[in-house]
Each structure stands twice: as C-alpha cells, then as structure tokens.
MIDOVO-470852 format. One record per residue (C-alpha): x negated, z, y negated; residue in three letters. Coordinates in steps of 0.2 Angstrom, whole numbers, plus 5000, padded with zeros to 4 digits. Each point is the difference from the previous one (the first is absolute). Layout:
BEGIN
<<X; Z; Y>; ALA>,
...
//
This chain:
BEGIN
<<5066; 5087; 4911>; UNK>,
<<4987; 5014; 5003>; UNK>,
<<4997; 5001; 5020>; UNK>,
<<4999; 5015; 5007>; UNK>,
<<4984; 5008; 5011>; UNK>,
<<5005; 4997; 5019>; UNK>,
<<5016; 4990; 4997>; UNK>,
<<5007; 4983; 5007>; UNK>,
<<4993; 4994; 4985>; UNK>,
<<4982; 5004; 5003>; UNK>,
<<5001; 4995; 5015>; UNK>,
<<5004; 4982; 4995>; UNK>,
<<4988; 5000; 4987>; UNK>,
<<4988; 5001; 5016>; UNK>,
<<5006; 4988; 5010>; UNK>,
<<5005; 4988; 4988>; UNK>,
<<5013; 4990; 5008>; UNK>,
<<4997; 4984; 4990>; UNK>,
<<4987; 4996; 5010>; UNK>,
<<5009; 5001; 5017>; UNK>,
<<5004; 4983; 4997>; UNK>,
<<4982; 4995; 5003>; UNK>,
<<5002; 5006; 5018>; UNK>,
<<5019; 4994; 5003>; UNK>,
<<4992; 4981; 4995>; UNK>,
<<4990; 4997; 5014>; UNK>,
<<5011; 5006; 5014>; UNK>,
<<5014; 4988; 4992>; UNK>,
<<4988; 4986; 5001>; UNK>,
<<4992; 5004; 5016>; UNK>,
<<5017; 5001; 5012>; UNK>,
<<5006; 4985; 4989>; UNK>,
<<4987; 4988; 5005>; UNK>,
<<4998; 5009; 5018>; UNK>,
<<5021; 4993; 5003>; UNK>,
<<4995; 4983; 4991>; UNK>,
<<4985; 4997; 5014>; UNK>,
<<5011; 5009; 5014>; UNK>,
<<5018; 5002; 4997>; UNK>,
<<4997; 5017; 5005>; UNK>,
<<4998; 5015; 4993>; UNK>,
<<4998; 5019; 5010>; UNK>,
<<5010; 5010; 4987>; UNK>,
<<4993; 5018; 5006>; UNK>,
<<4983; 4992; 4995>; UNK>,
<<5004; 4995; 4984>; UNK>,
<<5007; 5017; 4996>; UNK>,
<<4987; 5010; 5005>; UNK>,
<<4988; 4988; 4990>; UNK>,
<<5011; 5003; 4984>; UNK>,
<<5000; 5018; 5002>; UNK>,
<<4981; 5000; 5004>; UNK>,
<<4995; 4987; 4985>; UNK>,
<<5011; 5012; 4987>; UNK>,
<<4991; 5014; 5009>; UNK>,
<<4982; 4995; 4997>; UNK>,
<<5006; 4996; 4982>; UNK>,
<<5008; 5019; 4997>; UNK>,
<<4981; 5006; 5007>; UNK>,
<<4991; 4989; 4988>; UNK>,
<<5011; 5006; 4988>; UNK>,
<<4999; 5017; 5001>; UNK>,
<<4981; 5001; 5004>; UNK>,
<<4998; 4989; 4983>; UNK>,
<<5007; 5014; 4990>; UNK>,
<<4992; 5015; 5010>; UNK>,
<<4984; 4993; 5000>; UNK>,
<<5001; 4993; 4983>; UNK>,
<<5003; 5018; 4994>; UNK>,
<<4988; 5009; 5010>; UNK>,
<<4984; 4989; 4993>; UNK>,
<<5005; 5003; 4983>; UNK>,
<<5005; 4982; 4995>; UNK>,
<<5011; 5008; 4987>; UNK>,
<<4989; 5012; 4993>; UNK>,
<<4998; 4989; 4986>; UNK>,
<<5015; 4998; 4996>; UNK>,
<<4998; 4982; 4995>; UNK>,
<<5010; 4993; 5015>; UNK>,
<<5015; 4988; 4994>; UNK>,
<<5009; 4997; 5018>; UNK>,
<<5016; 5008; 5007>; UNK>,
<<4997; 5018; 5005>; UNK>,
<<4992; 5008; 5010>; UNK>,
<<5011; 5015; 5009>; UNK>,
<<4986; 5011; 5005>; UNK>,
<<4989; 4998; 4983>; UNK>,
<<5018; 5004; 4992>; UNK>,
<<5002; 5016; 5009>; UNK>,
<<5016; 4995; 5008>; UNK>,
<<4996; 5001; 5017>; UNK>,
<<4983; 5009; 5008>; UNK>,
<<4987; 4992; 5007>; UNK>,
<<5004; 5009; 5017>; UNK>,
<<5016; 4995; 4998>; UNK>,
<<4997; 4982; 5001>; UNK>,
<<4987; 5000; 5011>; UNK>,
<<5011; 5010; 5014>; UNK>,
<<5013; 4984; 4996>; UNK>,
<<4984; 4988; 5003>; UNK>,
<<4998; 5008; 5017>; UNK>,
<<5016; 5000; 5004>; UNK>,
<<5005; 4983; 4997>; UNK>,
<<4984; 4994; 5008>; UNK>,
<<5006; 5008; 5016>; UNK>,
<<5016; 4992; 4999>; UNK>,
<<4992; 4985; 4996>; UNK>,
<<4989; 5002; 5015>; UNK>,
<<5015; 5003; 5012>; UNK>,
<<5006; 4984; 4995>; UNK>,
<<4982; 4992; 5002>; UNK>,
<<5004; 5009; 5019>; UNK>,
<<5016; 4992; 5002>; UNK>,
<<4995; 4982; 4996>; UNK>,
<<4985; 5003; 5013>; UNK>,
<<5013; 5001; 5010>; UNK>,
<<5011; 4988; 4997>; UNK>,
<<4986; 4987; 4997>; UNK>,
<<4984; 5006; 5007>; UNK>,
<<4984; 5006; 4995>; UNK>,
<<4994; 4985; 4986>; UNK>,
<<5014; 5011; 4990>; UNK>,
<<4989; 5015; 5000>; UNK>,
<<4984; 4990; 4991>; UNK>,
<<5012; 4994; 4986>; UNK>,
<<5008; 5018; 4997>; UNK>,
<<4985; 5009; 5001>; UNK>,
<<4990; 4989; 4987>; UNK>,
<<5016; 5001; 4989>; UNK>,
<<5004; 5020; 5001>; UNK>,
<<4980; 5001; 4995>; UNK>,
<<4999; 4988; 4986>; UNK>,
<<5016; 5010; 4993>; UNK>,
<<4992; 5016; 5001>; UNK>,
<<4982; 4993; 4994>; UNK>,
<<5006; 4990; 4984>; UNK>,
<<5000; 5015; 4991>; UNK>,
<<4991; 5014; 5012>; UNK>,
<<4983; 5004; 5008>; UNK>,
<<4983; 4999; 4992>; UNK>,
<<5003; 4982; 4993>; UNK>,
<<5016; 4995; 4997>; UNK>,
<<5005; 4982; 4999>; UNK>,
<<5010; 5002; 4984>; UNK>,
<<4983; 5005; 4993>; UNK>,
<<4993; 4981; 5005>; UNK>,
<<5003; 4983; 4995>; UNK>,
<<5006; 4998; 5017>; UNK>,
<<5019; 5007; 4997>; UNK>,
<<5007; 4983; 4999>; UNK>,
<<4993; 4993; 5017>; UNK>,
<<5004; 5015; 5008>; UNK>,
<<5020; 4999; 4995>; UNK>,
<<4997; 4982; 5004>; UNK>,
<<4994; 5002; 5016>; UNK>,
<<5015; 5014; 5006>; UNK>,
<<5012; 4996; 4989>; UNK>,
<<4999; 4981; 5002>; UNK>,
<<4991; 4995; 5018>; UNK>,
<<5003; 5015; 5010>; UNK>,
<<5019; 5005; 4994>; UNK>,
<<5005; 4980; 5000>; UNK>,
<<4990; 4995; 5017>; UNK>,
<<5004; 5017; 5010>; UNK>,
<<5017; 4999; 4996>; UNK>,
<<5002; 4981; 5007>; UNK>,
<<4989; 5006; 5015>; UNK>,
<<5011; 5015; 5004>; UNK>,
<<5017; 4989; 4998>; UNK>,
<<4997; 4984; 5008>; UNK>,
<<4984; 5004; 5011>; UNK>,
<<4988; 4990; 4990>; UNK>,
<<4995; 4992; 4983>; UNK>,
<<5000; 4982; 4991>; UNK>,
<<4991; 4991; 4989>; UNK>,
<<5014; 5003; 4989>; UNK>,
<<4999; 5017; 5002>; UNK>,
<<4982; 5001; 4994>; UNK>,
<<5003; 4989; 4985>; UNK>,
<<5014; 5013; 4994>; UNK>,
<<4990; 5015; 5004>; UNK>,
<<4988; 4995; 4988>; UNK>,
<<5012; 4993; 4987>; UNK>,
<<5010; 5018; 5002>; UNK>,
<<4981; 5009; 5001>; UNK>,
<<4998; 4992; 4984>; UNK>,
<<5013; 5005; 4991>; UNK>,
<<4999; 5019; 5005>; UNK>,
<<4982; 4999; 4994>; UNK>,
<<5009; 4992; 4984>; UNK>,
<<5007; 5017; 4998>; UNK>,
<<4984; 5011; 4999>; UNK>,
<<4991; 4987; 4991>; UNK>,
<<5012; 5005; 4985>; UNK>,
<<5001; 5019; 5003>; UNK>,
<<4981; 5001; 4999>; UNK>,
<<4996; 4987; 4987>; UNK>,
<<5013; 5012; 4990>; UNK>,
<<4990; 5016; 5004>; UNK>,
<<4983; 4988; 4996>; UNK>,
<<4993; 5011; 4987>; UNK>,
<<5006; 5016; 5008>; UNK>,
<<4991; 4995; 5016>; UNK>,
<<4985; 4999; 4994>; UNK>,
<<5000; 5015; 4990>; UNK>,
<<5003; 5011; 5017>; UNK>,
<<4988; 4987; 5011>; UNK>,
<<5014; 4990; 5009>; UNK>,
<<4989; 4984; 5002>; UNK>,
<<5018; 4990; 5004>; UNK>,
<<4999; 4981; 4997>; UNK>,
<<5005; 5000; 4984>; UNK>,
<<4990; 5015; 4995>; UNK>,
<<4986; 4991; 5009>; UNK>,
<<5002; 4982; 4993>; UNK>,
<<5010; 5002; 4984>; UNK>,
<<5015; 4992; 4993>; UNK>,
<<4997; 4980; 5001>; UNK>,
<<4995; 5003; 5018>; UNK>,
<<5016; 5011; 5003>; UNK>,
<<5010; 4987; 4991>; UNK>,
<<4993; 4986; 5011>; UNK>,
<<5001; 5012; 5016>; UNK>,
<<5021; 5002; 4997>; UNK>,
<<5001; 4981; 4995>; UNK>,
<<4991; 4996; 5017>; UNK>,
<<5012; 5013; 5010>; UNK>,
<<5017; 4992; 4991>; UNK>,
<<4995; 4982; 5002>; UNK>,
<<4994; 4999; 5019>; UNK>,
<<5016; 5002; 5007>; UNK>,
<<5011; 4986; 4993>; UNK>,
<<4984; 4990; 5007>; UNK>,
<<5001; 5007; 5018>; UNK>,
<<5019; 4998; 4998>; UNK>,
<<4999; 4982; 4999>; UNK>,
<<4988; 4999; 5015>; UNK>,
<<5014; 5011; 5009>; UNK>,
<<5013; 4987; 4995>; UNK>,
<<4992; 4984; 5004>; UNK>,
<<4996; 5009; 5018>; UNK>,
<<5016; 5010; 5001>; UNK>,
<<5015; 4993; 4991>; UNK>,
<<5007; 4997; 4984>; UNK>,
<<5008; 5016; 5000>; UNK>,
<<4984; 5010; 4999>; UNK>,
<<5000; 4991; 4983>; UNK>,
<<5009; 5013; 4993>; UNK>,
<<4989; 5013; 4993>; UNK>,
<<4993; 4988; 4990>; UNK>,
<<5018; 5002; 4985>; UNK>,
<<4987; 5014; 4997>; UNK>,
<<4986; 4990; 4995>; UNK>,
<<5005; 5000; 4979>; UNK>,
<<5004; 5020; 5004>; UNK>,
<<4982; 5002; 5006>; UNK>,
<<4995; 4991; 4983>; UNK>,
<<5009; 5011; 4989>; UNK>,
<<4994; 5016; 5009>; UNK>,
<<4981; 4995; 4998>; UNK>,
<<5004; 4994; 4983>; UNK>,
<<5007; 5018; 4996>; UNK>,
<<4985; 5009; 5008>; UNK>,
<<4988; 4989; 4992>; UNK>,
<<5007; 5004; 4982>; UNK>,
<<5007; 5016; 5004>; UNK>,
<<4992; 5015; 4987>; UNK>,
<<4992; 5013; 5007>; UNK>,
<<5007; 5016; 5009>; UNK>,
<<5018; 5002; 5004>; UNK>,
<<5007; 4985; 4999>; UNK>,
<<4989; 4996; 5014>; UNK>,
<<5013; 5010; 5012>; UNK>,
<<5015; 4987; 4998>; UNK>,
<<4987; 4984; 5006>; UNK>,
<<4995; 5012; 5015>; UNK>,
<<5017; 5003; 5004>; UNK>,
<<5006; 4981; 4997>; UNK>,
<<4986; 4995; 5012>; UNK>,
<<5010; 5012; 5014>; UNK>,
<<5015; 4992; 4997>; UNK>,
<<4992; 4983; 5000>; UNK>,
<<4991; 5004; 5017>; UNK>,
<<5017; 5005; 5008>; UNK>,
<<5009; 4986; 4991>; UNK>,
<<4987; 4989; 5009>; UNK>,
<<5001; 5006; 5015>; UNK>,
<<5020; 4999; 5001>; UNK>,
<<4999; 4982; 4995>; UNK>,
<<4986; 4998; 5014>; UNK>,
<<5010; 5007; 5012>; UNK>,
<<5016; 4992; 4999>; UNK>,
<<4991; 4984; 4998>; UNK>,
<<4995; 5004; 5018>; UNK>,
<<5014; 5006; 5007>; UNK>,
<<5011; 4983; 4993>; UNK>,
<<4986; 4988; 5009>; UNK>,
<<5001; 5009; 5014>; UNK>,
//
C-alpha cells in the first residue's frame, strides 16, 4: 500500500510503534516487583511513568529518523532497514522536528509532575533520559554513530525505566529490582544489537562505527547471545531469593534459543526485520511472565 506524504501513515513509519513495547517492559516489571517487595503500589506514579517511558521512546524515535536523514545516511542508498519517513519524503524535516519539541515538552511536564508527586531525585532520572533520547541520534556526535548504542538502551531502557519506575511506586528499590533491570536492560539492547548488526555493512559505508559495524559479525553474534542468555540466569537468582513464581519467565528459555538460532543463520538483509521484531515481542512476553510471577508471590 503506497503511503502517502504527511499522512497517518507516515507518521507511523516515524514512530514505529513496534518498538513501544521496549518502553511498556520496564514499567510492567518495575511496579510488579515494587507490589512483590511492598504490597503497594501509588497508581498516579506508575502512570505518569508509563506515559513518560513511551514518551522518551516516541523522541528517540522520532530523532532517529530526523537525524538519520539530515546526515545523509541514506545517501547511498544501500541501507536495508525499515524506512525512514523523512529520507522518504513523507514528512519534512521541520515537521518532525516541531513533533520532537513538542513531545519533549509534554514529556517535561510530566518530569514536573512526578517532581511533584515524588521529589526532586525524579528530576536527575528525567533529565538524563529526555537528553539521551534527543542525543542518540543528534548533536555533533551521536550515539547511534558509536559502539556505545546498546549500553546506552541498556542503561535507560533497562536500569533507569525498571529502577525509577519501582522507586516512584513503592518509595524504594530491591535487589530484585536490580536484577530485572539488567535482565529487562538486556533484552532492549537485544533489540539494537539485531537492528544494527542488519545495517552492518551500511553502517560502515556512511561512518556509523555501531558495535557491530565496529566489531563485526562473530562479535555481534556473541554480543546478542550474551544479551538473550543473562536473564534466564538472573532469573534463577530472583527465584531462589524471591519465590518460585519468579520462575516463570524462564518457559521462554528454548524461545530465546530459537530467536538466536534464527539470527545466527538468518541471510542478510530483510529477513533481518522479522528477528528484530521477534526480539520486541519476546522482551514484552518476558516482561508479562516476569510480572505476573511477581504479582502471584506477592
């Protein structure tokens, strides 16, 4: 189906929605494990943090594309990935950058309201957050043009969304907690580690030094192998500290095989998109299981 310049269309070409599931994760797992340790849970905080987390996701998005365009990475016109709407010429460059500004200031009356509601510690993680968003793709050196894209998603994806979200509904963290930020961390990286080993030889063709680009293809392999397999290993931890219902995510565990058994063998280009959008589904299927593991031992 053609898509049409400055349609609905276009605009979900930019924001990719598939990828809202990397935000929703953390916030699931996060409030879950916050009730587990508390048997509480401050509803107005965990909604704020949803809304802020898919936020900061819509930004990165956004600035992705925008960004992407502007530094001619498709000037080539050698790139395999999904499209980009601006490089397309379905929506302007202005365009989506007024939507960038926009939603970062919604996002930033959000950051208000949890200051708040919870206090000033809110205003560090938001403003780290809102600037990584904007940075992964913008300003003189971009962290999509490093090997450092994967930490960075692990970092805010993982440790910040998981750990703020427990913090801002139950007043503090847990050792749990930490353990599931990384595993969730882990698993958002999971998903950048496939989009750019895909773009590898792209990459480096437009000087993107991602990981992948960097390292090459055995060392992008053991990278996604490393980010599948440490969470069934901190989710037996969990379960030996937590219960045997934090056992749960780990049905996934021969799911997790297969997905790095496909990427491993998977042929070069395209197909490439259907692992990157297994590894969504698998982080939120994950996450889900996590969650209602916590919320039965609670």
């Amino acid at each position: 189906m053609p898509i049409h310049p400055h349609s609905l269309a276009a605009w979900l070409v930019a924001i990719r929605p598939r990828s809202l599931l990397v935000a929703i994760s953390p916030v699931l797992v996060g409030g879950s494990l916050g009730y587990l340790r508390t048997g509480f849970i401050d509803g107005l905080a965990a909604g704020l943090a949803l809304a802020a987390a898919l936020l900061m996701q819509l930004i990165t998005n956004l600035q992705n594309d925008v960004g992407y365009t502007v530094r001619g990475g498709e000037a080539s016109g050698t790139r395999i990935g999904l499209p980009r709407a601006t490089s397309s010429g379905w929506l302007s460059v202005i365009q989506v950058r007024v939507v960038i500004v926009v939603l970062s200031a919604i996002a930033t009356g959000l950051g208000l309201a949890l200051v708040a509601h919870r206090g000033w510690p809110v205003l560090a993680m938001g403003s780290a957050s809102l600037l990584a968003a904007l940075a992964y793709m913008g300003g003189p050196k971009p962290i999509a043009y490093t090997p450092l894209g994967e930490l960075t998603v692990f970092v805010f994806f993982g440790l910040v969304a998981v750990l703020g979200t427990d913090w801002l509904v139950a007043g503090s963290t847990g050792v749990l907690t930490w353990m599931a930020a990384v595993s969730i961390g882990c698993l958002a990286a999971a998903a950048l580690a496939v989009n750019n080993h895909r773009d590898m030889a792209h990459d480096r063709q437009v000087g993107r030094s991602t990981f992948a680009a960097r390292y090459g293809e055995t060392a992008s392999h053991r990278l996604l192998g490393m980010l599948l397999a440490l969470p069934f290993v901190l989710q037996c931890l969990m379960a030996v500290k937590g219960g045997p219902w934090l056992w749960l995510p780990c049905v996934l565990a021969p799911m997790a095989w297969r997905l790095y058994r496909d990427f491993v063998e998977c042929s070069p280009g395209l197909p490439y998109n259907a692992i990157l959008f297994r590894v969504f589904r698998f982080e939120l299927g994950f996450a889900l299981l996590l969650s209602v593991g916590a919320l039965l031992g609670s």
